[in-house]
N, C-alpha and C positions, 0 to 999 in steps of 0.2 A: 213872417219872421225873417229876418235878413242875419246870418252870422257871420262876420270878419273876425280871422284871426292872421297875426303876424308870426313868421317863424316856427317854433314847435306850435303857435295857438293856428298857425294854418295848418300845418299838419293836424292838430285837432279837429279844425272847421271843416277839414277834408274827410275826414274819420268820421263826423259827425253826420254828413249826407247819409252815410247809413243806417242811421239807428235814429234820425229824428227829420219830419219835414220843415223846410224852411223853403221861402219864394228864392232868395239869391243866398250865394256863398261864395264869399269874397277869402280871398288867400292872397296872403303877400308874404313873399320870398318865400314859398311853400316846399316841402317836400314831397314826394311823391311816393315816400316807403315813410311807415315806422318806423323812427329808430330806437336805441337801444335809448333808457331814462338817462338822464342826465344827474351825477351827482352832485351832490352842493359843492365838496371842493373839488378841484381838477387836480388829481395825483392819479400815477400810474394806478397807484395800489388802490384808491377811489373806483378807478373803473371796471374791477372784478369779480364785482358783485351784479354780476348782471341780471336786468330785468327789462322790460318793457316799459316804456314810456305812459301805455295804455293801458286799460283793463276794461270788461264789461262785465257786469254781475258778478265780479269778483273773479274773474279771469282773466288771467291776462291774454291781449292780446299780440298776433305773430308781431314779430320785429329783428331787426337788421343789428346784428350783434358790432359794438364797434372792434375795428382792427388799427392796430400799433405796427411802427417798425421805428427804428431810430430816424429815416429820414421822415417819417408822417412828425413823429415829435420835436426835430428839426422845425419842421413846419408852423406847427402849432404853435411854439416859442415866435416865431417872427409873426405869430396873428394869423396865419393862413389855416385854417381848418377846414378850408375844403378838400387837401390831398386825405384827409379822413375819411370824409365821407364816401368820397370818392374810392378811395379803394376796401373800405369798409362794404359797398355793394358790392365791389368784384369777388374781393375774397371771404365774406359772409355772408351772401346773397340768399335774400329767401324771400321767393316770389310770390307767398302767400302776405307777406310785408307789403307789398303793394297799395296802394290808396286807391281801391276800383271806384267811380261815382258813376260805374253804368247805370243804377237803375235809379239814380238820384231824379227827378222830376223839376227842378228848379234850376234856373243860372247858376251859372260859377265864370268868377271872374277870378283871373290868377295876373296878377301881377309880380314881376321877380324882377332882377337886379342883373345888369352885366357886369359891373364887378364885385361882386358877392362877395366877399371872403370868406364869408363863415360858412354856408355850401353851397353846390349851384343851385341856385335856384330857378337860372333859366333855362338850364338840360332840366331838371328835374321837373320843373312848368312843361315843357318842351315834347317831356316823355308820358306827362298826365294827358297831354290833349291826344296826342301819337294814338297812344296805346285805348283811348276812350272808345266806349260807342256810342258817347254821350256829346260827341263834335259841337252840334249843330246849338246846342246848349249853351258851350264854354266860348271864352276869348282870353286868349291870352296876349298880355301887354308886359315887353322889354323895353324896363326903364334903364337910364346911361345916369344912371344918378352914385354919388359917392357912399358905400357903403349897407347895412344889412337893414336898418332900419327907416323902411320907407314911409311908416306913419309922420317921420318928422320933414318931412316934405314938401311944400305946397303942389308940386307936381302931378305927385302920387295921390295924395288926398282929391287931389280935382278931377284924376281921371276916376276914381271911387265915384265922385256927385258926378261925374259924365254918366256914366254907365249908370245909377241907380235912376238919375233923371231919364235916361232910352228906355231905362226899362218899366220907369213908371207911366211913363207915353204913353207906351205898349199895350196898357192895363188899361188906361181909358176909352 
């Protein structure tokens, strides 16, 4: 089983190491915390109803509450939503939020974005592999590519069949 997801679906795919085996697990522009679900419309008063993004057997799981200020909403308005998340980990930080894949058994390939806007995805790549003791496992690749969505790519897509092709060698 191989699962890729992009954005919260990497944040999923990284969530998912824990609760199911799969041979690879590909992430692009992934997070490295839970964050707080996202609601359909984006209004301050939208965002107060907080929950998790996740659940398992009917529970939710931990997550990274989001934080506002006028200049984060500033932000947001010109398209930049990573001054959110970004201070949403400092000043809501909860380390049980984390995406552990210590004891995941399979690949993980983390692809992210240097210019992100929507979050960092290459600190937050960056901080997954850091903080692993799943190293030896993982690679992570910073693409210079415009924007959050790297499935539309040829770049990004190719290094996906780069790496599924090493790693089905590998198997032979």
């Amino acid at each position: 089983v191989i699962v890729i997801g992009q954005s919260k679906g990497g944040e999923a795919a990284l969530l998912l190491t824990n609760y199911m085996r799969s041979a690879v697990t590909i992430a692009l522009v992934p997070s490295c915390y839970a964050f707080q679900g996202l609601p359909a419309e984006f209004t301050l008063e939208s965002f107060t109803n907080r929950k998790s993004s996740w659940s398992f057997q009917g529970k939710e799981l931990p997550y990274i509450k989001f934080y506002f200020d006028r200049e984060i909403v500033k932000e947001i308005m010109a398209g930049n939503y990573c001054t959110c998340y970004e201070a949403s980990i400092e000043k809501n930080g909860n380390e049980d939020a984390f995406l552990r894949v210590d004891g995941y058994t399979g690949k993980i390939l983390l692809i992210s974005e240097e210019n992100d806007r929507y979050w960092p995805s290459r600190a937050m790549s960056e901080q997954l592999v850091k903080r692993s003791g799943n190293r030896e496992n993982m690679r992570h690749i910073s693409m210079k590519l415009d924007g959050h969505y790297l499935m539309n790519y040829e770049e990004s897509a190719g290094e996906i069949v780069k790496y599924l092709e090493e790693y089905l060698a590998g198997k032979r």
